[in-house]
C-alpha positions as CSV (number, residue, x, y, z in Angstrom):
1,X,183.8,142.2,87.2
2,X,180.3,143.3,88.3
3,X,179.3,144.6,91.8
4,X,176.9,142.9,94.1
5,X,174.7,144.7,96.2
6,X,173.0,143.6,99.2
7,X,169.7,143.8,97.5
8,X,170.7,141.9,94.9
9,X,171.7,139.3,97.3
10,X,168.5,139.8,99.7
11,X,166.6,139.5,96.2
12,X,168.7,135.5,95.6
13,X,168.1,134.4,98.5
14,X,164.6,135.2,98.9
15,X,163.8,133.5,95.2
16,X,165.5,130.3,96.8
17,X,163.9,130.0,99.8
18,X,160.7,131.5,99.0
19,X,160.4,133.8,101.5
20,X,159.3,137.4,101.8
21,X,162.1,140.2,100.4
22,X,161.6,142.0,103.7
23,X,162.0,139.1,106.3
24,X,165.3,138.2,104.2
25,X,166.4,142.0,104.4
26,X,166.1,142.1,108.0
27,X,167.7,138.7,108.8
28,X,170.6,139.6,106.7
29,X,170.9,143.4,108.3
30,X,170.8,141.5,111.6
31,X,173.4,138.5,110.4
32,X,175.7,142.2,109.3
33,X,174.9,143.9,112.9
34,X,176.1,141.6,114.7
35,X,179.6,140.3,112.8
36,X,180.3,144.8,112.9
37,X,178.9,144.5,117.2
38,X,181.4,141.2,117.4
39,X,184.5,142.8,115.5
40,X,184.1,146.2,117.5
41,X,184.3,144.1,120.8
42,X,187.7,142.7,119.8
43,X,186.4,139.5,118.8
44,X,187.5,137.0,116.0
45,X,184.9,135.6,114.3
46,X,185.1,132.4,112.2
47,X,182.8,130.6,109.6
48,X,184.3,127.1,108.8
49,X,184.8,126.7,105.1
50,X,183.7,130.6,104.3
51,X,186.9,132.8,106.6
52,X,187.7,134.4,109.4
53,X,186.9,138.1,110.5
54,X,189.4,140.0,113.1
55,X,190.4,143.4,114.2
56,X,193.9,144.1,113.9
57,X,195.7,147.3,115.7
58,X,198.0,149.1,112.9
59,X,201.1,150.9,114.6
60,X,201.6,154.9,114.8
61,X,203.5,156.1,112.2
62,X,205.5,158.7,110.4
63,X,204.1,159.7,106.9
64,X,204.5,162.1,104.0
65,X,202.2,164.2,102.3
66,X,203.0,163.4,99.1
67,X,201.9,167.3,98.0
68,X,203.8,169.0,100.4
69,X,206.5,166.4,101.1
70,X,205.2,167.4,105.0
71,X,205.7,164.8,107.4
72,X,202.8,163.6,109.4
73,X,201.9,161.7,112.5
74,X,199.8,158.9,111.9
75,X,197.6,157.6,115.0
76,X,197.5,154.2,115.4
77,X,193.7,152.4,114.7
78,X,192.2,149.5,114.5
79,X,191.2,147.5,111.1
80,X,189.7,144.4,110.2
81,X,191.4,141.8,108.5
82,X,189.6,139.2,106.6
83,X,191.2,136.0,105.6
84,X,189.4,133.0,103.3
85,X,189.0,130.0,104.3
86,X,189.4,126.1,102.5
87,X,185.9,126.3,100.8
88,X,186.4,130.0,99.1
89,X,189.6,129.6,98.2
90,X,188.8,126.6,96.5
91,X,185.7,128.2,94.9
92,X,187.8,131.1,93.7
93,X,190.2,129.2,92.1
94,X,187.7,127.0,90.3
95,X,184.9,128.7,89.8
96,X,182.7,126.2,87.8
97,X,183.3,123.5,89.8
């Protein structure tokens, strides 16, 4: 498995549209701004065929420091659950189709 970075995917995208590295930098930066603005509203976010993007709120909880065997409060928080949708599962499962 390899790791993608954004400039590698800034780099892609610019090759295949022909457009300057540094206009595609800032559009992507500004597409990733504003899904983090969206989700730390509350809001769901969905891209047909690609997923959905939503905050969830995980419960307080007890836990155990696995060193010390203390137990520990665990504040409850906010995370963001991403889930595929028809297209990228599909891609994913064949991907050389």
């Amino acid at each position: 498995m390899h790791n993608v970075t954004k400039k590698e995917i800034v780099d892609r995208i610019a090759e295949r549209t022909k457009t300057r590295h540094v206009l595609v930098k800032e559009i992507v930066q500004s597409f990733l701004d504003e899904v983090v603005a969206e989700l730390a509203r509350g809001n769901r976010l969905e891209f047909r065929d690609f997923g959905v993007f939503e905050t969830r709120v995980r419960s307080a909880r007890m836990a155990q420091n696995p060193k010390t065997l203390e137990r520990v409060q665990v504040p409850e928080k906010r995370t963001v659950r991403f889930k595929a949708g028809r297209l990228m599962k599909t891609q994913i499962q064949n991907p050389n189709t």
